[in-house]
C-alpha distance (Angstrom), angle and dihedral (degrees) to the residues before:
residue distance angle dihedral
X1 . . .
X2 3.78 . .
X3 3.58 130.2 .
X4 3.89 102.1 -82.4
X5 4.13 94.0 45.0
X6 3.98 90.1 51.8
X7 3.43 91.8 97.9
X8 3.48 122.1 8.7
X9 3.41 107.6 117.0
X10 3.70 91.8 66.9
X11 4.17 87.4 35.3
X12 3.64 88.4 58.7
X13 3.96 91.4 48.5
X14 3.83 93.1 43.6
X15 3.47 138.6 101.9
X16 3.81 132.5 -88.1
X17 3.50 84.5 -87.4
X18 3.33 109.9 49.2
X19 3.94 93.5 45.3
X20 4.00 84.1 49.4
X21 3.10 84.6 48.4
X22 3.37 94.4 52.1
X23 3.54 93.8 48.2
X24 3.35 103.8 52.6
X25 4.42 88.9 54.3
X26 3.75 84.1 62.7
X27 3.65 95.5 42.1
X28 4.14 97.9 44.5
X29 4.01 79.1 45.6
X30 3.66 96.1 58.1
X31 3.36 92.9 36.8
X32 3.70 99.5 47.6
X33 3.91 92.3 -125.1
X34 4.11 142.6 134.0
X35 3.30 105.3 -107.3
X36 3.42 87.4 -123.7
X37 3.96 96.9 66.1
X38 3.60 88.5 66.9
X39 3.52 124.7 84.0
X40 3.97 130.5 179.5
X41 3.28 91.8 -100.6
X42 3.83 107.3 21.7
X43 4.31 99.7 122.1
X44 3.98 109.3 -114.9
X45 4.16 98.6 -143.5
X46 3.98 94.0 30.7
X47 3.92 99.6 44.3
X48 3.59 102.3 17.3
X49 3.75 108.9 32.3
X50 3.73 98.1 -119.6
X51 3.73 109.0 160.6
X52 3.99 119.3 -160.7
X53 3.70 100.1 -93.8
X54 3.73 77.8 63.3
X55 3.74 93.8 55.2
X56 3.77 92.8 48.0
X57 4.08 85.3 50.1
X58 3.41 91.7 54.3
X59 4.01 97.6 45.1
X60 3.76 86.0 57.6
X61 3.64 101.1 50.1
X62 4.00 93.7 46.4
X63 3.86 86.4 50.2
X64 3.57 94.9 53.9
X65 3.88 97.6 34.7
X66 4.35 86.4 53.4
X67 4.05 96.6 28.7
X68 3.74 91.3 -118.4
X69 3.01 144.6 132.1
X70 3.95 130.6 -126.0
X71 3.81 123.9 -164.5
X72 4.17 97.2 -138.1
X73 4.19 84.3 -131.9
X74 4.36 80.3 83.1
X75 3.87 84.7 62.1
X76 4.21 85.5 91.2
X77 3.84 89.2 55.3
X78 3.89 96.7 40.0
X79 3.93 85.5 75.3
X80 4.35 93.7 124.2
X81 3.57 133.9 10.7
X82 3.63 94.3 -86.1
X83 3.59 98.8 48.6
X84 4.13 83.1 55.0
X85 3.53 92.4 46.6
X86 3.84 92.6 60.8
X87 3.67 92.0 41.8
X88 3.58 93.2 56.7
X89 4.09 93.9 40.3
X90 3.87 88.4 57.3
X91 3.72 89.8 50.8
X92 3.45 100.6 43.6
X93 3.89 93.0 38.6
X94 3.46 99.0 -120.6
C-alpha cells in the first residue's frame, strides 16, 4: 500500500473534511506545497505555478486514491481545491 491508498476506505466514508483533507495531501504533494499555502480557492497555475502536466498528475492520483474515474474535460473546472473537490464528489457520488 502506498501513501495515497493508506487510508481511503475511511477517506471515502469521511466527512467534507477529511476527504478535503485528503485532497489537498495529494494536491500540496504534487504540487510540492505546505498544505497551508493552499487555500480552497487559491488558483493552482496562477498562484502556485502548477503547469498542466501537473494537472494531469493530479487527476490520476485522485482517481486512483477514490477509485474513480475523471473524464480529463473537468481539468478546466479543477482550477483550486474547491473546484477539485466538487469534481471528485460528483464522481464519486458523494
Amino acid at each position: 500500500m502506498n501513501r495515497y491508498t493508506e487510508r481511503a476506505e475511511s477517506v471515502v466514508s469521511g466527512t467534507y473534511e477529511e476527504r478535503l483533507a485528503k485532497i489537498s495531501e495529494i494536491i500540496c504533494d504534487i504540487l510540492e506545497l505546505e498544505e497551508d499555502e493552499v487555500t480552497e480557492t487559491s488558483l493552482f497555475k496562477e498562484d502556485h505555478g502548477a503547469d498542466s502536466l501537473r494537472a494531469i498528475e493530479i487527476l490520476a492520483a485522485l482517481e486512483k486514491q477514490f477509485g474513480i474515474v475523471i473524464d480529463q474535460s473537468e481539468l478546466s473546472r479543477m482550477v483550486h481545491l474547491k473546484g477539485v473537490y466538487e469534481v471528485v464528489a460528483e464522481s464519486a457520488g458523494w
